[in-house]
KOLMITOR-438552 format. One record per residue (C-alpha): z, x, y. Coordinates in Angstrom, 3 decimals, padded with zeros to 6 digits. Example, Ala and Ser with C-alpha at 12.3 -4.5 7.8 and 13.67 -1.06 7.14 Angstrom:
% residues 2
007.800_012.300_-004.500
007.140_013.670_-001.060
***
This chain:
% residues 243
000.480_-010.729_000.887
-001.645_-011.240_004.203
000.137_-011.309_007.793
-000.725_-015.158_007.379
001.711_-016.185_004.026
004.366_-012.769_005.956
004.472_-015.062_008.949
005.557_-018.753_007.054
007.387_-017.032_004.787
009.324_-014.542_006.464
009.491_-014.574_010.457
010.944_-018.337_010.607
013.660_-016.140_008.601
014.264_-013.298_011.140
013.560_-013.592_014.585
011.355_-010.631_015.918
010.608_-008.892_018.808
008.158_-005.824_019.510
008.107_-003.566_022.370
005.242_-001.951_023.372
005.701_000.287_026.422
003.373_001.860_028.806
004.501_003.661_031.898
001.098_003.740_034.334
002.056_007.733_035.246
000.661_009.980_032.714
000.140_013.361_033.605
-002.017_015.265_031.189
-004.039_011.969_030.189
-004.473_010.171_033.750
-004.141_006.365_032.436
-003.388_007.518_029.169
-002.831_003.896_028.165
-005.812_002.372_028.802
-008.160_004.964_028.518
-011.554_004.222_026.516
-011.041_004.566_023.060
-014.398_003.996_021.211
-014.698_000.957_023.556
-011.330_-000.583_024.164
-007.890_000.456_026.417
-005.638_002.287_023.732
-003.286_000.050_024.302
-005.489_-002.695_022.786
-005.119_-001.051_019.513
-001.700_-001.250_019.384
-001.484_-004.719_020.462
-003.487_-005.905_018.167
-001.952_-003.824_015.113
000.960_-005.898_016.423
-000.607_-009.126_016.152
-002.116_-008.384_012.839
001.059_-007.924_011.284
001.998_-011.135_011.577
005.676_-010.689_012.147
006.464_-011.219_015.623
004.572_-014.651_016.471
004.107_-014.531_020.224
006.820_-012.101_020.794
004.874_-009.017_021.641
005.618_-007.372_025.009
003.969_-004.677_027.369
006.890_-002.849_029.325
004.839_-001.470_032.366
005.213_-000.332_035.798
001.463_-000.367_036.215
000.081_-003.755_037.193
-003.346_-002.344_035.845
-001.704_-001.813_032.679
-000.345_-005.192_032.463
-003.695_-006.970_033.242
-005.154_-004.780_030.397
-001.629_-006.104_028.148
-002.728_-009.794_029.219
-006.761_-010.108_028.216
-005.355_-008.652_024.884
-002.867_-011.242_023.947
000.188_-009.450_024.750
003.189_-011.074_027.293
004.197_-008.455_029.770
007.268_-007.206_031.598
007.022_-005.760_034.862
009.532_-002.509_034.717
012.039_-001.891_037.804
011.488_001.724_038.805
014.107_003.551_037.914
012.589_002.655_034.612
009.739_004.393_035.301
010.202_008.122_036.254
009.053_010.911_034.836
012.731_011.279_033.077
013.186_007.522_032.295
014.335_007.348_028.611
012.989_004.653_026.398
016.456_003.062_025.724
016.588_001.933_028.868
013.258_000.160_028.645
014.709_-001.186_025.852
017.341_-002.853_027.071
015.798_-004.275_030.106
013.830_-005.807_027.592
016.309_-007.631_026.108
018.059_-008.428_028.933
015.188_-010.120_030.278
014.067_-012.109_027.271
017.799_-012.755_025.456
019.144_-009.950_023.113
020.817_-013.267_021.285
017.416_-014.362_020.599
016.543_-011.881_018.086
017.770_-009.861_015.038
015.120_-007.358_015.147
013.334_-005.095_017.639
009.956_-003.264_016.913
009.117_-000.144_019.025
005.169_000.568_019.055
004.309_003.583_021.120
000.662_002.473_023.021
-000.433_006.393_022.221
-000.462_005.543_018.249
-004.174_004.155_017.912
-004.189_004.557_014.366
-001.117_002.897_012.939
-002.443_-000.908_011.440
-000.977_-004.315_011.349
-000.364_-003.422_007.543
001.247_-000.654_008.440
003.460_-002.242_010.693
004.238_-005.382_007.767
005.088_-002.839_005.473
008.011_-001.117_007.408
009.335_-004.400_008.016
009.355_-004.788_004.570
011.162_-001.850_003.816
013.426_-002.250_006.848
015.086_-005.376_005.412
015.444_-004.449_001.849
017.146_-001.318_003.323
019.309_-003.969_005.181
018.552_-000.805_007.901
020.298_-000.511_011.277
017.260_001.589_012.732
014.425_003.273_011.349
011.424_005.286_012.421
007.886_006.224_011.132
007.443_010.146_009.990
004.942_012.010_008.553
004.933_014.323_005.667
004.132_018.253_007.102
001.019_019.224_005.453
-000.649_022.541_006.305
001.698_023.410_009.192
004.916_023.620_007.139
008.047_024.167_009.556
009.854_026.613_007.411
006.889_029.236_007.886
007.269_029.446_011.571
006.909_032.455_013.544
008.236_033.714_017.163
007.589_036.378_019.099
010.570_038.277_020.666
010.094_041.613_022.019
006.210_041.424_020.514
007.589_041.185_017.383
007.034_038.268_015.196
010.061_036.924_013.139
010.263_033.988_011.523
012.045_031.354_013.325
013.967_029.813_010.847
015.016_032.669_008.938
014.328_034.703_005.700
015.791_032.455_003.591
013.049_029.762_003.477
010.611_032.315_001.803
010.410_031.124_-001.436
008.252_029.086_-003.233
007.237_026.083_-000.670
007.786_023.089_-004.213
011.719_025.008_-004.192
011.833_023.865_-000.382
013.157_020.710_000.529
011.069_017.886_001.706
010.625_017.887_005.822
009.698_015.033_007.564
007.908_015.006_011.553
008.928_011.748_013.926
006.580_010.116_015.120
006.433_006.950_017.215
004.239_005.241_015.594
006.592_002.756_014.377
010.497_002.253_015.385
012.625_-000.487_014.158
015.982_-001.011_015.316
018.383_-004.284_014.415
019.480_-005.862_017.829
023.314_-006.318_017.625
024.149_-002.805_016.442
021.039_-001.608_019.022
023.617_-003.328_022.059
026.195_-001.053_020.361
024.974_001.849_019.861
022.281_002.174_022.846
019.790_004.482_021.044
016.905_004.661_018.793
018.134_007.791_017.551
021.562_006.223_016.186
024.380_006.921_013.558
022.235_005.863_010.276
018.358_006.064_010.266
015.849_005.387_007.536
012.427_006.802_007.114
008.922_005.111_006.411
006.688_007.259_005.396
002.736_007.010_007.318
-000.294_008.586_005.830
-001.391_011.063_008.165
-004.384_009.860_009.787
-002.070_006.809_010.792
000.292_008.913_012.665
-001.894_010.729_015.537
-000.390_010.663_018.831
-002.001_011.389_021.716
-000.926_013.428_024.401
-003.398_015.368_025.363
-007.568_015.525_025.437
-007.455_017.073_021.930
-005.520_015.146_020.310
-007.989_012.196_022.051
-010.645_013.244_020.579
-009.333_014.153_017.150
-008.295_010.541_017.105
-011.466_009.378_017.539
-012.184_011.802_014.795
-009.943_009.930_012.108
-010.344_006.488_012.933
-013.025_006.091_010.875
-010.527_007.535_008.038
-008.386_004.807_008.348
-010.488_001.327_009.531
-013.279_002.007_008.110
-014.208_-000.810_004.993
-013.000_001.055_001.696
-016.579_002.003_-000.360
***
């Protein structure tokens, strides 16, 4: 189904809200947020992965403490939030951004809260519609996005101590790799938490979370130059029109 029929059909159901936020002070990418992206802010991507969904209606907000940020938030269709700043230091968690958020706009207003980190690029509106999906017929209290470890599997890591390498996890994990158990890596592409137990339990991170599983290419996150231009990389991967 298209994010048109998902809207009529589902939002007048279940009242959604998504959180986008962008703190102006990024270190290793200065303006990390709205830095050009093969010719748009990253944050516009986001946004409009979030509009494309078709879940939220209007309800799509840029948390920033950057006025530049929020101007950037506004030509693209998002409403914006200026953040108090003790929400914005270096050591500000996100849960507190969070429930600002709702404090400002209601918590009683909504059963659902989307978290969509701006430094996801690649993560699409369908994307975004399908964890939804999955996050209701899981009746979930939170869940995030992961990705699948490809080449990099965890259980092969090695440390130096002494300048020796061991491996990190142990001898016990060398066997067969299809005898290992699955592994999963966060990311924050996508987090969806539901709002009542969210006021309870204060955390993303809480008692019972449930997976949705990105391709990939879907799941870069950029922190640094590298991974900005590896990004730019895969995008064709994942918007370009299938052949």
């Amino acid at each position: 189904i298209g994010p048109d029929d998902y809207h009529k059909n589902t939002y007048r159901m279940s009242r959604n809200i998504c959180l986008i936020p962008a703190r102006g002070g990024s270190k290793r990418v200065p303006k990390k947020n709205i830095v050009d992206f093969l010719g748009k802010p990253l944050i516009a991507y986001t946004i409009e992965a979030a509009k494309n969904s078709g879940v939220f209606g209007e309800d799509i907000y840029v948390s920033s403490d950057s006025d530049e940020i929020l101007e950037v938030a506004t030509r693209f269709g998002a409403k914006t939030l200026k953040r108090p700043d003790e929400h914005a230091t270096d050591t500000a968690g996100l849960d507190g951004v969070t429930l600002h958020l709702l404090e400002s706009v209601g918590a009683d207003n909504f059963d659902s809260l989307c978290m969509l980190m701006p430094n996801c690029p690649l993560r699409t509106g369908d994307d975004i519609r399908n964890s939804y999906k999955e996050f209701t017929d899981k009746n979930a209290k939170s869940m995030m996005s992961v990705l699948e470890y490809q080449w990099l599997y965890p259980f092969w890591a090695l440390t130096e101590r002494n300048n020796t390498l061991e491996f990190f996890f142990g001898k016990e994990y060398l066997t067969d790799s299809k005898n290992l158990p699955t592994v999963y890596c966060p990311s924050g592409a996508i987090r969806w938490v539901n709002v009542p137990n969210y006021l309870v339990e204060k955390a993303y991170y809480g008692k019972e979370i449930t997976k949705f599983v990105l391709p990939f290419e879907h799941g870069v996150d950029i922190d640094t130059f590298d991974d900005l231009e590896m990004a730019k990389k895969m995008y064709p991967l994942v918007y370009s029109p299938k052949q």
